[in-house]
ZATIMAR-961051 format. One line per field, with one value per residue (C-alpha): x, y, z; residue number from 1; residue in one letter. Coordinates in nm, 3 decimals, decimal comma, padded with zeros to 5 digits. Layout:
px = [X_...]
py = [Y_...]
pz = [Z_...]
nr = [NUM_...]
rest = [A_...]
This chain:
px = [02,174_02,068_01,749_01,532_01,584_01,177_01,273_01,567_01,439_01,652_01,582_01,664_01,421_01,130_00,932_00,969_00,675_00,458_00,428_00,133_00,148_00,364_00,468_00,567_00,891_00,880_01,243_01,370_01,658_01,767_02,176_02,287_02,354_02,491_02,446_02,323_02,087_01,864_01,797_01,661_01,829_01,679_01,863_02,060_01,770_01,960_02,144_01,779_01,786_01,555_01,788_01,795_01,922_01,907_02,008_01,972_02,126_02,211_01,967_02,009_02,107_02,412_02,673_02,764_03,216_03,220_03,048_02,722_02,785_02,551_02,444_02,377_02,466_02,422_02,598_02,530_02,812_02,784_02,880_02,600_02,536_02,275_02,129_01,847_01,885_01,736_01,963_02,268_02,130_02,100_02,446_02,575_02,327_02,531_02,848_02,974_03,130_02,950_03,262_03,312_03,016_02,904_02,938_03,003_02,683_02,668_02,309_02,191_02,340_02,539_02,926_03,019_03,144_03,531_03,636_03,462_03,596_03,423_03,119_02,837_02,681_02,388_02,341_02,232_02,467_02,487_02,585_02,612_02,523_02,757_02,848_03,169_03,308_03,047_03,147_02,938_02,883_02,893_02,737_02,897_02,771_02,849_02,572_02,716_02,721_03,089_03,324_03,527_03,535_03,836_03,612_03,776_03,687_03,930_04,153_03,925_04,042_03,755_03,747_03,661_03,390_03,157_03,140_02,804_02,737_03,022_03,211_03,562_03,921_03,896_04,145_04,195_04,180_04,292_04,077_03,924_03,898_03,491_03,422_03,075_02,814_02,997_02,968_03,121_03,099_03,306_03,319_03,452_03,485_03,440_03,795_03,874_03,816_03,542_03,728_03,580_03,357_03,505_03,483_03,386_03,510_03,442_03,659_03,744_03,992_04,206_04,051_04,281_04,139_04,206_03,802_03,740_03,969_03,779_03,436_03,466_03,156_03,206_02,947_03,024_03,073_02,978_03,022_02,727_02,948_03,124_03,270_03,323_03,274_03,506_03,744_04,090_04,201_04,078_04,205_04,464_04,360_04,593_04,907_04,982_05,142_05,462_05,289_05,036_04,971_04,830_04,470_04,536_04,688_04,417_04,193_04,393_04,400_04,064_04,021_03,755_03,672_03,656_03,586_03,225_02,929_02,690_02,348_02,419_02,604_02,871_03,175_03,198_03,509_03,374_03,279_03,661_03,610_03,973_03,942_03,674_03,746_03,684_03,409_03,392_03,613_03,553_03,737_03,554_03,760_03,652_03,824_03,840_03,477_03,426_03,256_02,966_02,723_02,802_02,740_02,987_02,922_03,120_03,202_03,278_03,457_03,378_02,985_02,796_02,449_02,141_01,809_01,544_01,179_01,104_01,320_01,514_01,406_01,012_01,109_01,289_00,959_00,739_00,943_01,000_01,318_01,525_01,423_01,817_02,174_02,301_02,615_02,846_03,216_03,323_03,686_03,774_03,759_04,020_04,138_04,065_03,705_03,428_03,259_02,911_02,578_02,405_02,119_02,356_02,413_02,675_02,542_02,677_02,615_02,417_02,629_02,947_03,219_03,298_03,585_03,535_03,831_03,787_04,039_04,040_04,221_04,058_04,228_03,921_03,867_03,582_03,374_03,189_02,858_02,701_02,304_02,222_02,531_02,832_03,219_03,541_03,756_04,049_04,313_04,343_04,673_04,814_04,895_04,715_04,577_04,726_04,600_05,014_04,833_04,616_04,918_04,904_04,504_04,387_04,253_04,154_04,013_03,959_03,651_03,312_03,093_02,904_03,069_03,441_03,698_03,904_04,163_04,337_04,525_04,471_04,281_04,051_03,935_03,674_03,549_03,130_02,925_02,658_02,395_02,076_01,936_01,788_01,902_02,177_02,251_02,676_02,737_02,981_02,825_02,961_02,582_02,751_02,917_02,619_02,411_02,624_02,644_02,918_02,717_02,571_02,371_02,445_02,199_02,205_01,954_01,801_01,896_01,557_01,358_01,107_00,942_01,222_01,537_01,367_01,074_00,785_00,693_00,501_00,148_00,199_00,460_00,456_00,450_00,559_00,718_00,607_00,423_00,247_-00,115_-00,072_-00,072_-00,373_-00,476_-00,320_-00,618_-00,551_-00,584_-00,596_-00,445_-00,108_-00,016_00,313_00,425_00,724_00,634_00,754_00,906_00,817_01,096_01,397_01,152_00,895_01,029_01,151_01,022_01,071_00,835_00,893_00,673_00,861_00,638_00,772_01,108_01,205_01,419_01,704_01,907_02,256]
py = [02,747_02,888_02,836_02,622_02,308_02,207_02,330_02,116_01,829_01,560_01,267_01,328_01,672_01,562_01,273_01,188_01,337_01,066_00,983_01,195_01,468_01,825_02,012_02,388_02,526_02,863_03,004_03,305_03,448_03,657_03,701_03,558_03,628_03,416_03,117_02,797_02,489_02,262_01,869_01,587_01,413_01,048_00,715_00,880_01,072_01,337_01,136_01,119_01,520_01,749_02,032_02,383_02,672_02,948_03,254_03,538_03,886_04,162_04,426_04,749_04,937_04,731_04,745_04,435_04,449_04,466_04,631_04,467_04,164_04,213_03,846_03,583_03,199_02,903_02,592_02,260_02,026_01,645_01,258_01,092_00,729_00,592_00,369_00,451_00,615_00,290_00,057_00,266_00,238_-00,136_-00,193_-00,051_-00,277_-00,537_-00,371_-00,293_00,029_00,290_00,294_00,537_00,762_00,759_01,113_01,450_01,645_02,030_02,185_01,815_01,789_01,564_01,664_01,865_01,617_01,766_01,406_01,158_00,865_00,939_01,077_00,993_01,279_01,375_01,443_01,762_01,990_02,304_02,636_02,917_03,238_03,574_03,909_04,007_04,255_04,174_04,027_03,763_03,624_03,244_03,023_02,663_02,381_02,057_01,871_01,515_01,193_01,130_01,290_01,607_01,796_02,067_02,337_02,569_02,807_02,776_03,107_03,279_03,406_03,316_03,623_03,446_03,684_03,467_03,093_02,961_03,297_03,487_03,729_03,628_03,832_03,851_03,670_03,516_03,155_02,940_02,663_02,589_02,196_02,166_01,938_01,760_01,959_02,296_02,577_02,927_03,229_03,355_03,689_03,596_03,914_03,785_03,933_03,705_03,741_03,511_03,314_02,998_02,939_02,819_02,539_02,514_02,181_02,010_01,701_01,445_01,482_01,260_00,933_00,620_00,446_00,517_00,494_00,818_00,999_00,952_01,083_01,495_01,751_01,965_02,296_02,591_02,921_03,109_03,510_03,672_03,726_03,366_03,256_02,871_02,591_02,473_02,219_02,064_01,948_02,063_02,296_02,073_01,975_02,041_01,813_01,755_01,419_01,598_01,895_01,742_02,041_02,230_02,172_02,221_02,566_02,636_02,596_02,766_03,107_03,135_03,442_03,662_04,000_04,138_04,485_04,355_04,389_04,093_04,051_04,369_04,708_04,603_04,401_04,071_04,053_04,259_03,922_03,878_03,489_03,469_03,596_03,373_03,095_02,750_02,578_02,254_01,990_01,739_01,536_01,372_01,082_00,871_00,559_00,333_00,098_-00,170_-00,443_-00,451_-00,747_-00,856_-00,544_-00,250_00,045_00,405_00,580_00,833_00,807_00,409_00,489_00,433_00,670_00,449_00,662_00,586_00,577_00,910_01,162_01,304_01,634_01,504_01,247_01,567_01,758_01,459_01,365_00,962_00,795_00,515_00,636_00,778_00,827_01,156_00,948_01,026_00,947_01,334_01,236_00,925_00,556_00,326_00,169_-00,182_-00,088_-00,256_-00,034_-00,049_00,099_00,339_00,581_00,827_01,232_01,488_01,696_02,056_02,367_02,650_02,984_02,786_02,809_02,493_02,332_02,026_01,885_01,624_01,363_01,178_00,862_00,693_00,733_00,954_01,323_01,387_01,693_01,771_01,957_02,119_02,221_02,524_02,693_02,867_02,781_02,917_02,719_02,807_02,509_02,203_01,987_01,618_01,399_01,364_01,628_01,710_02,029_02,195_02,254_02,532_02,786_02,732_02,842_03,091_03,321_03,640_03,571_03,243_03,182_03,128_02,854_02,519_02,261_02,206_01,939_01,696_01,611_01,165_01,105_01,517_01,691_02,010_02,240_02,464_02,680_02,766_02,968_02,762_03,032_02,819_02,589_02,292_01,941_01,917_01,682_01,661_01,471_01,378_01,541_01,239_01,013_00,699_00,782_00,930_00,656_00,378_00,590_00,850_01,131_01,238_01,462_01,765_01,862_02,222_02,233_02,588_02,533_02,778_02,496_02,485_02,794_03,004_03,096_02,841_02,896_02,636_02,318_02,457_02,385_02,148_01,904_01,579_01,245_00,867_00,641_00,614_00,963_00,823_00,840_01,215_01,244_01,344_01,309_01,566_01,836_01,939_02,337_02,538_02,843_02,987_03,031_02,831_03,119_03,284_03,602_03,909_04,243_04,491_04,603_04,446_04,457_04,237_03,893_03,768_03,399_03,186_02,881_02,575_02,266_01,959_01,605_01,279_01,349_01,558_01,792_01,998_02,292_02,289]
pz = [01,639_02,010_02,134_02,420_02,437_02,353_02,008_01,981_01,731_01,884_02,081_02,401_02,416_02,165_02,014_01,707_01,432_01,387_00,975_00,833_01,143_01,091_01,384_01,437_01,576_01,712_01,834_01,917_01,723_01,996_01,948_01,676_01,304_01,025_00,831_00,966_00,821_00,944_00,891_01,019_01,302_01,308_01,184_00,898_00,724_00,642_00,403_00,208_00,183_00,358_00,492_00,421_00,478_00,772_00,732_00,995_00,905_01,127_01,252_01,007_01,311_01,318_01,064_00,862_00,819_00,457_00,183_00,090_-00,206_-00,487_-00,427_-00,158_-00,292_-00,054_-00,152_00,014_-00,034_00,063_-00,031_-00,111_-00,155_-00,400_-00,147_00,055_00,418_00,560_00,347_00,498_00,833_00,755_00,728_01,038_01,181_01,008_01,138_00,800_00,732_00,469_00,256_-00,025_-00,151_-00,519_-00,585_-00,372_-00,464_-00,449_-00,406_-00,486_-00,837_-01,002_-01,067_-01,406_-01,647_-01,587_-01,682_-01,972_-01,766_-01,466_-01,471_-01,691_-01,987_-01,955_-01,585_-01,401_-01,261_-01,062_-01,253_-01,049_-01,283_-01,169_-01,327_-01,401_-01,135_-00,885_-00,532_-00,410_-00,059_-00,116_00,252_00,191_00,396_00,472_00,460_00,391_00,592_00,687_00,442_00,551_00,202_00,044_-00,114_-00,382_-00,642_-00,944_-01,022_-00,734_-00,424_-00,112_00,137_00,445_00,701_00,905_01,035_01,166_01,377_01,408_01,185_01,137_01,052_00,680_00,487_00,186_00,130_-00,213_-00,066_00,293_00,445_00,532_00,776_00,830_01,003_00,917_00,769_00,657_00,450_00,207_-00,040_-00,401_-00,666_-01,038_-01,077_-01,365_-01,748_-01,915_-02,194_-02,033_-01,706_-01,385_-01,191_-00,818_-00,637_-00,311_-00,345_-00,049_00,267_00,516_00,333_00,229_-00,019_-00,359_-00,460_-00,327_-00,519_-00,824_-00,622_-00,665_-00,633_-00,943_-01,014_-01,289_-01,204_-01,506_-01,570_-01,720_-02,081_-02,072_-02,356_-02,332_-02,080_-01,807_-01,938_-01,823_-01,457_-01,171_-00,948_-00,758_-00,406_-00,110_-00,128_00,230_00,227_00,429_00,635_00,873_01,015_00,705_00,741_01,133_01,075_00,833_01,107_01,357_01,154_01,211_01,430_01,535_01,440_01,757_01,627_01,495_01,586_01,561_01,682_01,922_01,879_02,097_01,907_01,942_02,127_02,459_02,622_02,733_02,789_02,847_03,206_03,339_03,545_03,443_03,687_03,537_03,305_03,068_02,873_02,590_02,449_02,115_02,000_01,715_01,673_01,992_02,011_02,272_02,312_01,937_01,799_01,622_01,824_01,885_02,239_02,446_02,736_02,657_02,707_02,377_02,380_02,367_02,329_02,542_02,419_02,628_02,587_02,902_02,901_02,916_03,203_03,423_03,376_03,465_03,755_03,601_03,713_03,513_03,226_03,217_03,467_03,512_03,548_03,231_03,328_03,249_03,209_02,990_03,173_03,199_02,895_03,072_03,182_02,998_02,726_02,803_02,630_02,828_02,835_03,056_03,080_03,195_03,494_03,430_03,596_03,516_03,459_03,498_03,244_03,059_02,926_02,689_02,582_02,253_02,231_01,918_01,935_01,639_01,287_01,074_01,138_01,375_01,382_01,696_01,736_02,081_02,064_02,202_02,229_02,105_02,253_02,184_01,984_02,203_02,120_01,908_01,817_01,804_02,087_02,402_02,565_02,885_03,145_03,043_02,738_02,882_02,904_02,509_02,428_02,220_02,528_02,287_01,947_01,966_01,702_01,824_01,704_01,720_01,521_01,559_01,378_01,605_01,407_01,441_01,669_01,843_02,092_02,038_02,355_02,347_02,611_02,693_02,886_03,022_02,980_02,868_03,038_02,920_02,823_02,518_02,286_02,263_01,908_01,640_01,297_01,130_01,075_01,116_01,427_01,541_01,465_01,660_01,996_01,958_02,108_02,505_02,627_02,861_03,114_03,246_03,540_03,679_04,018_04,036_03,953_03,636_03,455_03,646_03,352_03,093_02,822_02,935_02,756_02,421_02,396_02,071_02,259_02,155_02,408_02,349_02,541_02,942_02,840_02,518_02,746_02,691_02,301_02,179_01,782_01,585_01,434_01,105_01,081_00,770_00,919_00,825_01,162_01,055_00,827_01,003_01,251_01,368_01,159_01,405_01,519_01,766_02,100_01,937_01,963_01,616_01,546_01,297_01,219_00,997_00,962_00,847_00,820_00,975_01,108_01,381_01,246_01,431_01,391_01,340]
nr = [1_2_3_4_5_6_7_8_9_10_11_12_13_14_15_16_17_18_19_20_21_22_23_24_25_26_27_28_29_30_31_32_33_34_35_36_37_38_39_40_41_42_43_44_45_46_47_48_49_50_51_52_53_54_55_56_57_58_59_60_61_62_63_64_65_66_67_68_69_70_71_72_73_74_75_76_77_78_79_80_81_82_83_84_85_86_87_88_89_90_91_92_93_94_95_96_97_98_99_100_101_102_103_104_105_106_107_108_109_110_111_112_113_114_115_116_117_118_119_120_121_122_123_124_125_126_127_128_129_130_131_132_133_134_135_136_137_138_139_140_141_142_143_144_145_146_147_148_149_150_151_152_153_154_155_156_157_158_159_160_161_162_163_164_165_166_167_168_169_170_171_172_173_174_175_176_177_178_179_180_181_182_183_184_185_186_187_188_189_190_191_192_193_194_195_196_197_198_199_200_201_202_203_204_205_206_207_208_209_210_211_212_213_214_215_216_217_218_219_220_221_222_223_224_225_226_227_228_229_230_231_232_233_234_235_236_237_238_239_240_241_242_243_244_245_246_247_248_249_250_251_252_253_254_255_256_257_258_259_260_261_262_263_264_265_266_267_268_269_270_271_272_273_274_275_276_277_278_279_280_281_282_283_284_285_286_287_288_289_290_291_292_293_294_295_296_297_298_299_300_301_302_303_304_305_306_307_308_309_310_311_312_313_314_315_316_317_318_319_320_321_322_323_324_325_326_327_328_329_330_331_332_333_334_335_336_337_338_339_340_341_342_343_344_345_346_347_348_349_350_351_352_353_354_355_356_357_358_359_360_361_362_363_364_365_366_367_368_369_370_371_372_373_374_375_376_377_378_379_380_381_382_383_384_385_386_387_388_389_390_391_392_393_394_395_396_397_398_399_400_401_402_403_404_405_406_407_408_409_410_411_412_413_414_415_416_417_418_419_420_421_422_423_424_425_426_427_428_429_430_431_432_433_434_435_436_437_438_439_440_441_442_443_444_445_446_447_448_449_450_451_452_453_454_455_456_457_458_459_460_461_462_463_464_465_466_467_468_469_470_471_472_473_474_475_476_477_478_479_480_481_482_483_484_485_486_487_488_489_490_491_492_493_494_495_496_497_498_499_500_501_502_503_504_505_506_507_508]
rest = [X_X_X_X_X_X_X_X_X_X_X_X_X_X_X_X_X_X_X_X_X_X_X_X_X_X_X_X_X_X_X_X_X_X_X_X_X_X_X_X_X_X_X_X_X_X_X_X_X_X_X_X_X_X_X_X_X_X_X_X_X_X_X_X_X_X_X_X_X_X_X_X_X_X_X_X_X_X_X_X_X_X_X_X_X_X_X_X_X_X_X_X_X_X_X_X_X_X_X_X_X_X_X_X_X_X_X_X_X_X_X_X_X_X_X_X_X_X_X_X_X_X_X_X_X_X_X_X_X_X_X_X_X_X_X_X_X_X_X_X_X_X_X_X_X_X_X_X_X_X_X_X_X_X_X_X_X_X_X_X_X_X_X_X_X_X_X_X_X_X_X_X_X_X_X_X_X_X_X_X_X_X_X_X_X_X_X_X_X_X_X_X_X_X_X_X_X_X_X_X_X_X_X_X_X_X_X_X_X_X_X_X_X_X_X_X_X_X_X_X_X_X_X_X_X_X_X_X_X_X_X_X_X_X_X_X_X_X_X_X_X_X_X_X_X_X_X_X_X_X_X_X_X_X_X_X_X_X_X_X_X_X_X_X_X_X_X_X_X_X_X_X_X_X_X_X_X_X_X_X_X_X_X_X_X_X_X_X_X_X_X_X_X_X_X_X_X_X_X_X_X_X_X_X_X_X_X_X_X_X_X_X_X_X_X_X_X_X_X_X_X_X_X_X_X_X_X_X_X_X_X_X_X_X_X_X_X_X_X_X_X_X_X_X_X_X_X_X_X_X_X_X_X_X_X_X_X_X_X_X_X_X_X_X_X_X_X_X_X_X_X_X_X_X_X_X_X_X_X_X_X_X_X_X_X_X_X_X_X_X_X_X_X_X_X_X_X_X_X_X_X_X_X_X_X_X_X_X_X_X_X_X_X_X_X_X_X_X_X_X_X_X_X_X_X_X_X_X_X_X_X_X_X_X_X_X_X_X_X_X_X_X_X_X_X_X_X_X_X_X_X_X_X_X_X_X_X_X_X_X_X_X_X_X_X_X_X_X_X_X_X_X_X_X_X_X_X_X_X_X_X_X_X_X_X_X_X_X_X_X_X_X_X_X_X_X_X_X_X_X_X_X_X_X_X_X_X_X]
């Protein structure tokens, strides 16, 4: 989700939330719409739970492309492991891998016991309640730690319209590949009759060992006048031992509606990003785990992220050098050069027009998440990435969003407009990844200077590291000046407010 970076939640904008202390996020929801969720974005807490949901609809002065559902349903789907976040976190320490999860949870349940061999009676599960007749808008997310999930609805078509802020060409889908981090919206009609209920799947992608395949997420979907439970197989999952391509060209036919409207009365497809000249390049390239001073670690570009104690965008403002190098290699290193642990950033510029180009060169899927923006998913395929393959981008109705899958052994482009300044953190979604350096932050300077384009530090920032002299104890108010703010009308400015205890938390 779009907003200043002082409101990111991540380390290299704001301190952590000191255990016992809340803090308040106030953000603009200027031009977006959609469905997006939030979490907590230190040392694998998310895998302990404590996301949620965002949803922001459209204005009523702009039209929504479809006929309003009778019902909203948001689904979070996610492996889960039954160790602790700080157990997991433990054993990347150790430079052991997480290995299969436990279970695929969806809204935090337990799988429907669709099979007596594998999963235990007696445990919760999710039932999601419908009429017959009714269409539905279902928001899936995936909210997991490293698994890239196939979600399906059994004898249901999914009517895809919207992916994490943009409305899409409407098509149906049998099933949809869900990759870490993202999320989408579909329309199902209860079309079907109601001899039994159905069931709704997320079941594991691109993974090897046979363990997994016995790890499914399994809810009900149950019509108002059911007249049985789910029983039998599953819906199969995609069979695409001989067709490689599949889940690419499933992501490929992602278009956008550019006859929408979004946040604004214009469609979406008036910014004709196709025409604008590319002002800066660079080529992101992750490989398998390396070894650096004794420890497992990820890259990019052979750089793996280290965190300082003060985050970057605190030292820019205070003027403190060292604490970070603005000197990210923006196009991958030589293959001989020493990986190397870094606190480092790219240097973009403001109002330029990016290209980032993802090269995956490891063997797992990797899904890749910018802060504070939107790009244009304009390309993606296997091999290297070379510039010939320009001539072959999506320069139209390429989709617009913030999370996109880099598929083994492929290469994904996405263009941006860098309209927001600020500092940005560049990540894989995947928490183990994340956690062993496979991430880098972009730094968009006002060439202005401070307090010129960007919203000024917030009253209730918080200081550690070389600024820790500057915290001052935390008051405790009883106000509700946390509630959200703002329903009157457009030209007030719409906030929304969330206190979360302990973690800093970030949108996604």
């Amino acid at each position: 989700m779009r907003m200043n970076s002082w409101q990111d939640g991540v380390t290299g904008t704001n301190c952590p939330i000191p255990p016992g202390w809340n803090w308040t996020y106030e953000f603009q929801l200027k031009d977006q719409i959609g469905s997006f969720f939030y979490f907590p974005s230190l040392g694998l807490q998310r895998a302990a739970g404590g996301f949620g949901p965002i949803t922001v609809n459209n204005r009523a002065t702009v039209p929504v492309p479809f006929d309003q559902p009778h019902g909203d349903i948001t689904l979070f789907i996610g492996d889960w492991y039954t160790k602790g976040h700080v157990e997991l976190r433990n054993m990347l320490d150790d430079g052991q891998d997480l290995g299969a999860p436990d279970a695929i949870l969806i809204n935090g349940r337990a799988p429907y016991r669709y099979d007596s061999a594998l999963v235990p009676d007696g445990l919760p599960y999710e039932i999601v309640g419908v009429e017959p007749g009714e269409t539905y808008r279902f928001r899936v997310h995936n909210v997991g730690v490293s698994t890239s999930l196939n979600f399906r609805i059994q004898n249901h078509n999914m009517r895809l319209v919207e992916t994490e802020g943009t409305y899409t060409n409407q098509q149906n889908y049998a099933d949809l590949d869900i990759h870490v981090g993202q999320s989408y919206s579909f329309l199902v009609t209860m079309d079907q009759n109601a001899s039994t209920d159905y069931y709704i799947v997320a079941s594991p992608r691109f993974v090897g060992n046979p363990r997994w395949h016995e790890v499914a997420g399994v809810a009900v979907l149950q019509y108002s006048n059911s007249k049985g439970r789910a029983s039998g197989s599953l819906p199969d999952a995609p069979d695409d031992h001989y067709d490689k391509y599949r889940s690419m060209n499933q992501a490929r036919s992602i278009r956008m509606n550019t006859s929408a409207g979004a946040a604004r009365p214009n469609p979406q497809g008036s910014f004709h990003y196709g025409s604008i000249n590319v002002t800066q390049t660079f080529v992101l390239k992750n490989e398998q785990p390396l070894s650096i001073g004794g420890k497992r670690r990820r890259t990019i570009n052979r750089v793996s992220y280290s965190p300082p104690e003060t985050p970057l965008r605190l030292a820019d403002l205070h003027n403190l050098t060292g604490v970070y190098a603005a000197d990210f290699p923006a196009t991958p290193s030589d293959d001989d050069a020493p990986p190397r642990v870094a606190s480092s950033a790219l240097n973009a510029s403001y109002k330029g027009f990016l290209e980032i180009v993802f090269q995956n060169n490891d063997t797992d899927v990797q899904t890749y998440h910018l802060d504070g923006y939107s790009f244009f998913v304009v390309g993606m395929d296997y091999g290297e990435w070379t510039p010939d393959r320009r001539s072959e981008y999506n320069k139209w109705d390429a989709i617009s969003r913030c999370t996109t899958q880099v598929f083994p052994g492929g290469w994904t482009a996405v263009l941006v407009s860098l309209d927001n300044v600020g500092v940005w953190n560049l990540r894989a979604e995947r928490l183990d990844d994340w956690y062993r350096g496979q991430e880098v932050y972009v730094k968009v300077a006002d060439p202005l200077g401070y307090n010129i384009t960007e919203m000024v530090v917030p009253d209730n920032a918080l200081y550690c590291g070389l600024l820790k002299e500057r915290q001052k104890p935390q008051v405790h108010e009883s106000n509700s000046k946390s509630s959200a703010q703002g329903d009157a009308g457009w030209s007030n400015r719409l906030l929304a407010t969330m206190i979360l205890v302990v973690a800093a938390v970030i949108f996604s």
